[in-house]
C-alpha positions in Angstrom: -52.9 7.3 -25.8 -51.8 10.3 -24.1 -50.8 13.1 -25.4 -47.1 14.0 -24.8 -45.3 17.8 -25.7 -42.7 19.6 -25.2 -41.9 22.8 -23.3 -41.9 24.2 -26.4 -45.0 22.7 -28.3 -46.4 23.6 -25.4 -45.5 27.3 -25.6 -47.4 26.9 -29.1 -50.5 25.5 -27.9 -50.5 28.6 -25.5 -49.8 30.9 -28.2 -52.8 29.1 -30.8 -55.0 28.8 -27.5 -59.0 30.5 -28.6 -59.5 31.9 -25.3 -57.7 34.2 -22.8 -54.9 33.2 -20.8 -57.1 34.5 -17.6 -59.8 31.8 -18.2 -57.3 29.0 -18.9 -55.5 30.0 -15.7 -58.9 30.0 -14.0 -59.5 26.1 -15.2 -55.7 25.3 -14.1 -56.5 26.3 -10.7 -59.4 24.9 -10.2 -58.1 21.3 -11.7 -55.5 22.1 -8.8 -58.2 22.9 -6.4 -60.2 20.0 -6.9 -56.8 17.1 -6.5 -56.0 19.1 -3.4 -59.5 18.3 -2.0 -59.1 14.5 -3.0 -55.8 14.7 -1.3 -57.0 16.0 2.3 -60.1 13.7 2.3 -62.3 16.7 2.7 -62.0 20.2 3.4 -63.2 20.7 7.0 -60.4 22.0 9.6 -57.7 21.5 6.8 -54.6 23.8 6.6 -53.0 24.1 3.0 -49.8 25.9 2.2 -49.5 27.3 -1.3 -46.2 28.1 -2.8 -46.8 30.7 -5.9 -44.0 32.6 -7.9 -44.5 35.2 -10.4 -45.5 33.7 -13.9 -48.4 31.4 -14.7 -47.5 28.3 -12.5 -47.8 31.0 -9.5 -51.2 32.3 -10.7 -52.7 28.3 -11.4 -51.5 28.2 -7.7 -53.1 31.5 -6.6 -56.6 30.0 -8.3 -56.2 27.0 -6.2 -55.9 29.0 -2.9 -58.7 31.1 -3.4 -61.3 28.5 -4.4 -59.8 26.3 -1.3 -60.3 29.6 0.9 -63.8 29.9 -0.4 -64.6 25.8 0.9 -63.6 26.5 4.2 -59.9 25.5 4.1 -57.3 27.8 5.8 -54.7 28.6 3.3 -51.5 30.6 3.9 -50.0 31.8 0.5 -45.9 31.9 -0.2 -43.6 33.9 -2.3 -41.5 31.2 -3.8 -38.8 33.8 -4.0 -38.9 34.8 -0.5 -40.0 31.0 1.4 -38.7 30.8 5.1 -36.3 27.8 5.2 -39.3 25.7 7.0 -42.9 25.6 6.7 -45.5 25.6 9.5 -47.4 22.2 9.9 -50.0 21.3 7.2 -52.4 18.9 5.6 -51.0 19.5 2.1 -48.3 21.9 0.6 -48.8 23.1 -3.0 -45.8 23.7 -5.3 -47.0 26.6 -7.7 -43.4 28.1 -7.8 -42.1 27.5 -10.9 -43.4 25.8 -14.4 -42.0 24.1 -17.7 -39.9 27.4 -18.5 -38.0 27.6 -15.3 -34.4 27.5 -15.9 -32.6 28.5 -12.5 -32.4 26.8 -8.9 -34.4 27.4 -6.3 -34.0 26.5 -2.2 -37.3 24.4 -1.8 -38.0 25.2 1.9 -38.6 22.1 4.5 -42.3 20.6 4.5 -42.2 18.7 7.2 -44.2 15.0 6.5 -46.4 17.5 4.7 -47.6 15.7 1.1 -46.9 18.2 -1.8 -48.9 18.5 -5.1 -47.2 20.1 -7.7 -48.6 22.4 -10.4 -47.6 21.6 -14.1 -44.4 20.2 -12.6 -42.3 19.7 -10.1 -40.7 23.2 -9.3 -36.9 22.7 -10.5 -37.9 19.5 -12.7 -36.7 20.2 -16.3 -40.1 19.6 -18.0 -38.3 18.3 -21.4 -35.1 15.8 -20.3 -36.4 15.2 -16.6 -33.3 16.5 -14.8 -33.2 18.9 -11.7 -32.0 21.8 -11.4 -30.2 21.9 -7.8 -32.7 20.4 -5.3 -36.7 19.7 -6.2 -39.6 19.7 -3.4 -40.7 16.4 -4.0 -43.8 15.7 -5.4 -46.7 13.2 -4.0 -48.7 14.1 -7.0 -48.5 16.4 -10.3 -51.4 17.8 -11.9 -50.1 18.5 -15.6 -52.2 20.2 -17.7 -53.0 19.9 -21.7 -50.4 17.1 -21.8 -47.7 15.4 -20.3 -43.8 16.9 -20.3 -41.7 14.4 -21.3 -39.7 15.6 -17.9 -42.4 13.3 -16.1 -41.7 10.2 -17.5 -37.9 10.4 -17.3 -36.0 9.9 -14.1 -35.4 11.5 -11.8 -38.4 13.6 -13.1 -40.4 10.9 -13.1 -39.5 9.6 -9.2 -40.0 13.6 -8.4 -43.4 14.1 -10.3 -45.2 11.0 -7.8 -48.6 9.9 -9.2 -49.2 11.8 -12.6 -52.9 13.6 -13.4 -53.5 15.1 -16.3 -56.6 17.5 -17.1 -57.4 18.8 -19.9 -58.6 22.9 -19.7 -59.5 23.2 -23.7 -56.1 23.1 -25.0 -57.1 19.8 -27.3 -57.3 21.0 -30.6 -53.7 22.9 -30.3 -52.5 19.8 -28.5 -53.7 17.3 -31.1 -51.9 19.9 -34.0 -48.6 19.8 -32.1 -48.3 16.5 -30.1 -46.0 14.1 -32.1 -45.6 12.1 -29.3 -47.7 9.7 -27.0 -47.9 7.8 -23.8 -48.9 4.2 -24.4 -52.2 3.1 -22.5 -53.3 -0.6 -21.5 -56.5 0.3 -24.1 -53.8 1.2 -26.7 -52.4 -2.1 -26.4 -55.4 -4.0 -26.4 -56.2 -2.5 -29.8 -53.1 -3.4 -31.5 -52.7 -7.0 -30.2 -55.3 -9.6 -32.4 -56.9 -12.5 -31.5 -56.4 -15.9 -33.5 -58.5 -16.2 -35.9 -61.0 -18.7 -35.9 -59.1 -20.4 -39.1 -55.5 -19.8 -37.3 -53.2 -22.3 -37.6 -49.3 -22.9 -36.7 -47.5 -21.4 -39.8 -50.2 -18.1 -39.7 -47.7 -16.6 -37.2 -44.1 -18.4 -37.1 -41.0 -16.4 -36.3 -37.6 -17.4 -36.7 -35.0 -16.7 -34.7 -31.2 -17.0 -35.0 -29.5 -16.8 -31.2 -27.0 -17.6 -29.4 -24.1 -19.2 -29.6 -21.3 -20.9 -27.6 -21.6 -20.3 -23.6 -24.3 -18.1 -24.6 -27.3 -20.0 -25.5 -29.3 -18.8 -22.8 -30.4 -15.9 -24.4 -31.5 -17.7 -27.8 -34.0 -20.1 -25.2 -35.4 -16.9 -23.7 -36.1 -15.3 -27.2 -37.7 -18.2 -28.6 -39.7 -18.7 -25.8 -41.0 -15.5 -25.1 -42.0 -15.4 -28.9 -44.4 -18.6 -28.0 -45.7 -17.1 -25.0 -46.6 -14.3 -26.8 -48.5 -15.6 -29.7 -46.1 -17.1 -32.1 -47.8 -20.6 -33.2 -44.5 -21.7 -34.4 -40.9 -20.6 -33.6 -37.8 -22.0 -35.3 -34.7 -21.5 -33.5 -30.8 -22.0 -35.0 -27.8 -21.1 -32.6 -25.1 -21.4 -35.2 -22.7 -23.9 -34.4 -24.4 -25.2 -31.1 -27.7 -26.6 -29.6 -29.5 -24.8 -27.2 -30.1 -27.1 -23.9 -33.2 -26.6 -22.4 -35.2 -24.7 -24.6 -38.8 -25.3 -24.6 -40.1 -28.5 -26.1 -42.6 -26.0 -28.4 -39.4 -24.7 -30.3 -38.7 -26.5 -32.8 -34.2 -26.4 -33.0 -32.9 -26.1 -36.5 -29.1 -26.5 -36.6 -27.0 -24.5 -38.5 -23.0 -24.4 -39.0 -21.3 -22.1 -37.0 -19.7 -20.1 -40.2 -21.2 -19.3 -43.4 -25.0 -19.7 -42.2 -26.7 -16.3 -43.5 -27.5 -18.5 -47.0 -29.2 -21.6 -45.5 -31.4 -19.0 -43.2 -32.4 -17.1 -46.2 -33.4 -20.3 -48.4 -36.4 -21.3 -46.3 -37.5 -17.7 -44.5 -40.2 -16.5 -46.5 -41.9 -19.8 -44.8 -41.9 -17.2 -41.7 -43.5 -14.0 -40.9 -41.0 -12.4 -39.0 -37.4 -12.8 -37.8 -35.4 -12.0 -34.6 -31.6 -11.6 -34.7 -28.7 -10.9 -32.6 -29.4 -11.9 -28.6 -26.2 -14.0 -27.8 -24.9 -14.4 -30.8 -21.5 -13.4 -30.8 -19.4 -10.6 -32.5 -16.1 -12.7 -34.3 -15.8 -11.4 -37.4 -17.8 -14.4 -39.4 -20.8 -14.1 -37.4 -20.5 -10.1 -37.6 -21.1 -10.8 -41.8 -23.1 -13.3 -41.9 -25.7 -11.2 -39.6 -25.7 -8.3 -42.0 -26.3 -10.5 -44.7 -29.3 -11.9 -43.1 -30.4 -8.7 -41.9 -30.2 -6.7 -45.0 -31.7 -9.9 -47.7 -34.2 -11.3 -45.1 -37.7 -10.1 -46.8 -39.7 -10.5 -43.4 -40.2 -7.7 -40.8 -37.3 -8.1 -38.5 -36.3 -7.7 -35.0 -32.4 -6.8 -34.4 -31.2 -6.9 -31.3 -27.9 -7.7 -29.2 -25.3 -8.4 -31.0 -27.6 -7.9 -34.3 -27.1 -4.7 -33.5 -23.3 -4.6 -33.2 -23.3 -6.5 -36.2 -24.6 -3.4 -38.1 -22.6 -0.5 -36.7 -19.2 -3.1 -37.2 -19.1 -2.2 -41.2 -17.3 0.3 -43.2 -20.5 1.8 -44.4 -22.0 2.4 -40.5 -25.4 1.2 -39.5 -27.4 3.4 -41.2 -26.2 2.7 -44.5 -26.5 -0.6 -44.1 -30.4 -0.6 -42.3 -31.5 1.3 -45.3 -31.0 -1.4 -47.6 -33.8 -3.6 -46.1 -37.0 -2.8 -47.7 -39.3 -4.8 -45.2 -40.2 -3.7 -41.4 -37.3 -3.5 -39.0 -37.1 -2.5 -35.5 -33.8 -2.2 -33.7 -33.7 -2.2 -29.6 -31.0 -1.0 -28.5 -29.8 0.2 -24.9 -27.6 3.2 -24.2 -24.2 1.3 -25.1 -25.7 -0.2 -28.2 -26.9 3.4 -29.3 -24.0 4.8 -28.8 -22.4 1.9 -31.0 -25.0 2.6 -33.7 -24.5 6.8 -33.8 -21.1 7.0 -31.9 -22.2 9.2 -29.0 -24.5 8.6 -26.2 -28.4 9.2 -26.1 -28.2 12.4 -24.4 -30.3 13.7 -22.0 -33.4 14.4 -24.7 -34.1 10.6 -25.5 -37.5 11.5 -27.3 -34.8 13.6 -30.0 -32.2 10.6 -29.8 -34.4 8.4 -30.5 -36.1 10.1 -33.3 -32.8 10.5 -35.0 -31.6 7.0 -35.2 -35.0 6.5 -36.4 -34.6 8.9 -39.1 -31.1 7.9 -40.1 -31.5 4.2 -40.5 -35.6 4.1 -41.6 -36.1 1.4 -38.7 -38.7 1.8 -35.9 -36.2 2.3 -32.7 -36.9 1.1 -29.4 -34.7 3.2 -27.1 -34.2 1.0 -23.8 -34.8 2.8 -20.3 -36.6 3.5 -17.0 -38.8 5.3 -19.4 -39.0 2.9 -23.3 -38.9 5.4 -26.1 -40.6 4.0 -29.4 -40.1 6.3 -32.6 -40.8 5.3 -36.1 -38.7 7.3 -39.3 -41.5 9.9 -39.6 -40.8 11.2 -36.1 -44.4 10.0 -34.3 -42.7 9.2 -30.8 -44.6 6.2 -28.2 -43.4 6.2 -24.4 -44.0 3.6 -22.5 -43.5 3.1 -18.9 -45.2 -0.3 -17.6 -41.7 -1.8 -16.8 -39.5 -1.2 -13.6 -36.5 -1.7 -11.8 -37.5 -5.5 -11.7 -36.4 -5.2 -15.6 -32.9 -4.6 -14.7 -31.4 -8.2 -14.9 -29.8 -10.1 -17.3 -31.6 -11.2 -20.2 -34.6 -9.1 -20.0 -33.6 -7.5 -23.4 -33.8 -11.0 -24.8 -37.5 -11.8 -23.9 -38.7 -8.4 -25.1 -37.3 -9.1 -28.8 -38.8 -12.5 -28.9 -42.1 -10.5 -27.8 -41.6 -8.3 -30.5 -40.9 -10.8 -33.0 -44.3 -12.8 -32.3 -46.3 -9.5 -33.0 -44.7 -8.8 -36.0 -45.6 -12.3 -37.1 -49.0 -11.3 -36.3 -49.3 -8.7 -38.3 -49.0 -6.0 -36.1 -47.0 -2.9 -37.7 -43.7 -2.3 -36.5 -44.3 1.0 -34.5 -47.0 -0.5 -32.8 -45.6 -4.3 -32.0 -42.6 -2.2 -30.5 -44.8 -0.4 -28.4 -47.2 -3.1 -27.0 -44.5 -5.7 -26.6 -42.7 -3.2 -24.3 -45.8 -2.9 -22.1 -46.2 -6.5 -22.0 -42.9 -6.6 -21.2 -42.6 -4.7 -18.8 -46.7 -5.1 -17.3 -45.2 -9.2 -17.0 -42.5 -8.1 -15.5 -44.8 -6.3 -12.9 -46.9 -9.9 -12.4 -43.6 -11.1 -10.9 -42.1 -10.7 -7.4 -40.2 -7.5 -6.3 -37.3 -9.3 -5.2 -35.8 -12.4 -7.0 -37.3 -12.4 -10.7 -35.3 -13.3 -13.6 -35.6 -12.5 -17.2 -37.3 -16.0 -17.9 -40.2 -15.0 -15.1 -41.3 -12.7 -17.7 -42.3 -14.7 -20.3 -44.3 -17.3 -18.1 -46.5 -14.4 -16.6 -47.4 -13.0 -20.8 -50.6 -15.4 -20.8 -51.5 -13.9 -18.1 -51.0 -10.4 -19.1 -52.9 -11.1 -22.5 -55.8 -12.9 -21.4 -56.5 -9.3 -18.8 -56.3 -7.2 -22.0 -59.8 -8.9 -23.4 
């Protein structure tokens, strides 16, 4: 995992850093010195423009064009305060203007089809919620140092920031005493997914799940599926009141009635290792009750999504209330409509913080849906990830990734982590599929795939 702070953890790390500021600077530079040379291909007959301000963003950059002076490239140096509207012609363009504490705007001059590399981050970027500040030079790579803002995961941040690099210049101790949050890796992942045991057999890892309902049946078969496909040996499926057509001949179909089903659930789940609830299954007021029966008495880890999760803010008592009853693992994944149903106002531009909170008010691991997937647990411990992409914006997606979910939970994975891995096997299957054209049920066909390549 990567190490993720904030401006101002990162104004802490400073502050508890054991050596000078000067010799920190020094590394900074040099870290920017060394991508600019991988960026030309060379050094020989290269021109470099470097755009410095005043504070220590403009000094990394200062670092940079002095050690690229010394190799033989001709660098011109920039006030940032004082840019002409247009640059000469160059190989590169470094942004070393502002940093993670810039709060203003700034008129980024024009480059040309000059690439830019951008110190720290992208001049204008806010380094904690990823918005601009007026108009941003935009980045063809960042070099971020210590750790990575939460500014460059987030969009537009993240479209701003281009390839990410991160280098660390001796910062780890004070990073590893004030990072609470990480960026998942495909190693990460690898780690908390198991192998079958050698002794594994169908009822080691069943999930149930209860989806779907009238006209909307499709997203129970994409749940139940997506739980085989990602290691479930059994799935049981009930759509109360209705069969689902088409669903996988794996899954076995339990019927149930279509009111007053929460009981007959409950009777046989402690045959099961984990539930899913909610994708498709309506939101009239019997379904609404029986759902937070099931949710609250079901002694399994649980996945809540959908209309699960309308279910529980749709009670006198509000979600969190209601979510703190349960006393085994729970994680909710809900979008921005859905979290605004839960708290009653938006995300807000800080997700890491949103999502923390809703975390800490309910006692759930959250999954906070976006460009950028935001996984906190009730302690506060944050995990981004950011495998997935716009291919992940179509109908139903959200339906595979809790059936995902639910199959490492029946695993045994804990609920921080099966959040976090099955939203980078989400969104890495996702990435299997073709640019144009996938659907949500591509996803879970391209999971073997995905698993077999983590080892």
């Amino acid at each position: 995992m990567l190490p993720i702070v904030t401006p101002d953890e990162m104004r802490a790390v400073d502050a508890a850093a054991s050596e000078p500021s000067a010799v920190l600077i020094e590394r900074a530079g040099a870290a920017v010195a060394r991508a600019a040379v991988r960026m030309l291909g060379g050094t020989y007959g290269r021109t470099v423009h470097v755009i410095a301000g005043k504070g220590n963003n403009g000094a990394d950059g200062r670092v940079a064009a002095r050690l690229l002076a010394a190799r033989g490239v001709k660098v011109t140096l920039f006030d940032a305060a004082a840019c002409p509207p247009a640059l000469p012609p160059a190989d590169l363009v470094i942004d070393a203007a502002y940093g993670t504490g810039f709060r203003g705007s700034w008129n980024p001059p024009d480059v040309g089809e000059a690439p830019v590399l951008a110190v720290d981050v992208p001049s204008g970027v806010d380094a904690l919620t990823g918005e601009a500040f007026g108009e941003v030079l935009a980045a063809t790579r960042t070099v971020t140092f210590a750790a990575i803002k939460p500014g460059l995961l987030l969009p537009p941040g993240s479209e701003l920031a281009g390839a990410l690099e991160l280098v660390d210049i001796g910062l780890g101790e004070g990073v590893a005493a004030h990072a609470h949050a990480h960026l998942v890796q495909p190693d990460d992942v690898a780690g908390w997914v198991p192998s079958r045991r050698v002794d594994a057999h169908k009822w080691r890892a069943a999930v149930r799940v209860v989806a779907g309902s009238g006209g909307m049946t499709g997203a129970a078969r994409l749940a139940a599926e997506a739980a085989m496909r990602a290691g479930a040996g059994m799935v049981h499926l009930s759509a109360p009141g209705t069969f689902v057509a088409g669903a996988a001949a794996e899954v076995v179909q339990r019927p149930l009635p279509a009111k007053a089903w929460a009981a007959e659930v409950l009777d046989t789940i402690d045959r099961f290792h984990a539930l899913v609830v909610g994708p498709g299954l309506g939101r009239d007021d019997d379904t609404t009750a029986q759902t937070r029966k099931l949710a609250v008495d079901a002694l399994v880890p649980t996945v809540i999504d959908g209309d699960g999760l309308f279910a529980m803010a749709w009670n006198a008592d509000g979600a969190a209330a209601l979510l703190r009853r349960r006393t085994t693992p729970t994680v909710l994944t809900p979008h921005d409509g859905e979290y605004s149903l839960l708290t009653g106002a938006a995300p807000g531009a800080d997700r890491l913080v949103a999502t923390r909170r809703l975390a800490a008010d309910t006692g759930c691991v959250v999954l906070l849906k976006g460009p950028a997937t935001v996984v906190a647990d009730p302690h506060g411990d944050v995990l981004v990830v950011t495998a997935g992409d716009a291919r992940l914006a179509t109908a139903g997606t959200g339906d595979v990734l809790s059936g995902i979910i639910g199959a490492l939970l029946a695993a045994g994975v804990p609920a921080f982590h099966a959040a976090a891995a099955g939203a980078w096997l989400h969104g890495r299957a996702a990435q299997l599929a073709p640019a144009r054209g996938m659907v949500a049920g591509d996803i879970a066909a391209h999971l073997p795939a995905v698993l077999e390549a983590l080892g």
